[in-house]
N, C-alpha and C positions, 0 to 999 in steps of 0.2 A: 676348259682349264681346270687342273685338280694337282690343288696343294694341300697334300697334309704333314702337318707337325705335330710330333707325340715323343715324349720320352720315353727313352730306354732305360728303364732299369738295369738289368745287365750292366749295359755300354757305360751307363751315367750320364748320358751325353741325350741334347733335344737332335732329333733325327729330323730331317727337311725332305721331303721328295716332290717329284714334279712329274705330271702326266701332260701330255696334249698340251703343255704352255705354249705359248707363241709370243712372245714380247716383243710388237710391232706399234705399241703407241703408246701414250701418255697412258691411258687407261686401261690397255692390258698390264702395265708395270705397276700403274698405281693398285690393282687388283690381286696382284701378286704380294707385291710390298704387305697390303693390310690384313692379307690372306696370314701371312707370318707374325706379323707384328703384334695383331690381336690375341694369337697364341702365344706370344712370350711378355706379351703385357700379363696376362691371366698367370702368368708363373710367380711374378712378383720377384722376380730377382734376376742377373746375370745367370745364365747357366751359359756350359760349351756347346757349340752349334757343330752337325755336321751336314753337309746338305750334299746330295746327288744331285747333280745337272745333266742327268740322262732323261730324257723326255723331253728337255727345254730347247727350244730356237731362242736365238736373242739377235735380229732383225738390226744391221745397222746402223738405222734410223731411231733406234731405241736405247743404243748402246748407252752413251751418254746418261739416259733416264734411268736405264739399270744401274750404272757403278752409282748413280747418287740414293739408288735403293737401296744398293746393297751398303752403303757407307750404314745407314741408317739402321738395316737389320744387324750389322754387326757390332750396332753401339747396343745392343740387349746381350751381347755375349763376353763371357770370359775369355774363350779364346774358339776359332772356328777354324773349318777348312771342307773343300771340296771337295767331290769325287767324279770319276764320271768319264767317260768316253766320246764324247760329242766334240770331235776338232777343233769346230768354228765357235763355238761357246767357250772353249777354254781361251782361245786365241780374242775373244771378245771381255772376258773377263780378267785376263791377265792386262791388258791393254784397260780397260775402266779400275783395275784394282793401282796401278802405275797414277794414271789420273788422279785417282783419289785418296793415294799417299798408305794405301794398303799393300798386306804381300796378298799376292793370288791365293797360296795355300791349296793348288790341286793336285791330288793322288789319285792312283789309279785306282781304287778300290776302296771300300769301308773301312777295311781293318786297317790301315794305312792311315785315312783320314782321324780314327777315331784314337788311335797310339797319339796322331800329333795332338789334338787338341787336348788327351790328357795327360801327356808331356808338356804340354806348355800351361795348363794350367796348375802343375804339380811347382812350375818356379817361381 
């Protein structure tokens, strides 16, 4: 598993990506979750989030543990959103974002994800 988080200058925006993830239990999620978490702790404030979920599986037995992961990464942000071409992950995320009283927020691309989040963080 390999997450990294860095901002973009440019963008203005914290950038999330994911390699070889597999979210199939408590503790792949929970390794994820603090993989992020600890880098937006160290920022010391809300910035906008964009994260790619190309690389990632999210295992339906995990689903659940994800949306309440991602409730959590997204209480460090002004305002987020997804990118990313993996079906079953969209279809997994959109379904835990419902759950846990968020919008999905997935595009198909960066430049897409990263218009919204500083759209919405401009209101």
């Amino acid at each position: 598993m390999k997450v990294e988080v860095r901002w973009s200058v440019e963008e203005e925006v914290m950038l999330i990506s994911a390699q070889d993830v597999i979210l199939s239990d408590a503790e792949s999620v929970r390794e994820f979750k603090e993989a992020i978490i600890s880098a937006l702790r160290a920022r010391n404030e809300k910035v906008p989030l964009v994260i790619c979920i190309d690389g990632m599986t999210i295992r339906p037995c995990a689903a659940q543990l994800y949306g309440e992961a991602a409730r959590e990464i997204v209480s460090y942000a002004t305002a987020f959103a997804r990118y990313g071409k993996p079906g079953t992950v969209q279809m997994v995320i959109a379904a835990e974002a419902m759950r846990n009283h968020l919008n999905p927020n997935i595009f198909d691309n960066r430049a897409e994800a990263v218009r919204y989040v500083r759209a919405a963080r401009a209101k």
